[in-house]
C-alpha positions, 0 to 999 in steps of 0.5 A: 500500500505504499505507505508514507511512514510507520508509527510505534507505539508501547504495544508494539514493543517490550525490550530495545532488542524487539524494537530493534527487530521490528524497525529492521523488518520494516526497513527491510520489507520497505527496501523495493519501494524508492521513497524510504519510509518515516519510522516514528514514535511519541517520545515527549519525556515524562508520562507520554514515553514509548520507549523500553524500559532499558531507556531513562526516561526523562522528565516531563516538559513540566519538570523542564520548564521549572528548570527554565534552562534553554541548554538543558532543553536542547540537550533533552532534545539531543538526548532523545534524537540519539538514543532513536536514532540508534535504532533506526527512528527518524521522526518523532511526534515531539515537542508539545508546544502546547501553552498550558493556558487551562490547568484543569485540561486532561490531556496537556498538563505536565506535557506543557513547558509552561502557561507562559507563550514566550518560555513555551517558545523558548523550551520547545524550540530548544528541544526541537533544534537538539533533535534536529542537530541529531537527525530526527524530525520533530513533530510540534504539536498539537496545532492550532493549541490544545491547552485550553480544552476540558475534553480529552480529544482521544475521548471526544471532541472537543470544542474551544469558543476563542477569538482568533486575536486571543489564539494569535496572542497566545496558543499561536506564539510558540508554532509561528516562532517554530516555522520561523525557526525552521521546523519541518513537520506540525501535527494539527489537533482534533479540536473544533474552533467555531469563531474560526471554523463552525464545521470541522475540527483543526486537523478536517479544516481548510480554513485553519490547515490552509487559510491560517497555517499554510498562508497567514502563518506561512508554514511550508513544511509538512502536516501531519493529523493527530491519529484520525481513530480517536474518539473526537474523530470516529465518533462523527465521521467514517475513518475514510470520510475524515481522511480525505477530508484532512486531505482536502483541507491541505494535510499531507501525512495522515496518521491511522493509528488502530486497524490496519483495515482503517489504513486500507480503506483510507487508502483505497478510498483516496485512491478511487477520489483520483480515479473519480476526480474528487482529487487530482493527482498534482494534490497527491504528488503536492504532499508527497 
């Protein structure tokens, strides 16, 4: 099926020698296709960390923003970019540059650097350039922000009633000094933002992917969704329906996290969107 990119979650794997063995069989069965594949992982450090046992886990984000330290941060950053890079990754859905704007959110938290836009700037871009002076991707997350929702988008969908002036003022600073400074990938939320768009979530909007982050913010890089089997997706659309719609609005890589007949239906139904012409080809090759 000619895949873009391979995530590895905790399930997959219970030492470093069968992470190993399972990225080295991906490798080599991806060997007769020209593109080489993404191998990637969610490492942030702290409670969200995917890697074996045999691995130190770092502290969270939380932990680094106390420490205020833009060194420290890139170090963490270098140090996670190693240590994936010895086993084959390139590409890691890191660092959250989510502003923890609302405490009492469920999903952010300690993954956050800080409520404060400027030290999530500082921390997280410090952490993404240690990355990317080792050779992995980083991933900023979650676009447009999700710091400020009471719903866990695994869960449900949730909903954030603010202005666009106050999204600029806050939960955009950190992404727009992250394209500033180069970053190559940004993972849109599954978040509905109706004083922007009152129809689709971020990661299924045209006018946040395309309007606002790809023409206001000026990001030319790559958009990765936030896994499309989550609850704040499946329980309103089709996995196929809301995978050519994040496509539509501009995403270029679409992660399917459960169910391999998810990733083939997805694929097969973007598929028949070229052959029907629903989609033109010069969209696939735009992403590709």
């Amino acid at each position: 099926y000619h895949v873009g990119g391979i995530i590895i979650t905790g399930k997959n794997i219970t030492t470093a020698q069968d992470m190993l063995k399972l990225i080295n069989k991906i490798k080599k069965t991806n060997e007769h296709n020209k593109i080489p594949i993404f191998i990637s992982v969610d490492e942030e450090g702290g409670k969200v960390s995917r890697l074996p046992a045999e691995f130190k886990k770092l502290p969270s984000n939380e932990e680094i923003g106390k420490r205020n330290e833009e060194e420290f941060s890139y170090r963490v950053g270098t140090y996670l970019a190693e240590a994936l890079n010895e086993f084959g990754y390139n590409m890691n859905f890191a660092p959250v540059l989510d502003v923890n704007s609302n405490p009492e959110t469920p999903v952010i938290g300690s993954r956050s650097f800080s409520d404060d836009p400027e030290q999530v700037s500082n921390l997280g871009i410090s952490t993404m350039r240690g990355m990317m002076d080792k050779d992995v991707i980083p991933v900023v997350k979650h676009f447009p922000g999700h710091g400020d929702t009471y719903v866990d988008s695994h869960k449900a969908l949730p909903v954030v009633n603010t202005t666009f002036d106050n999204l600029q003022e806050l939960e955009l600073l950190p992404f727009q000094r992250a394209i500033d400074e180069g970053v190559d990938a940004i993972m849109v939320s599954h978040i509905l933002f109706p004083e922007l768009d009152p129809d689709y979530p971020s990661s299924l909007s045209q006018v946040i992917i395309t309007d606002l982050l790809r023409e206001k913010m000026q990001f030319d890089g790559v958009v990765v969704t936030d896994d499309l089997t989550t609850g704040a997706i499946k329980t309103e659309y089709t996995i196929p329906e809301a995978a050519l719609r994040s496509f539509i609005a501009g995403s270029d890589l679409l992660v399917v996290v459960h169910g391999n007949y998810n990733e083939i239906n997805h694929f097969n139904d973007l598929k028949n969107s070229v052959e029907t012409a629903v989609l033109t080809s010069k969209r696939i090759d735009a992403s590709l």
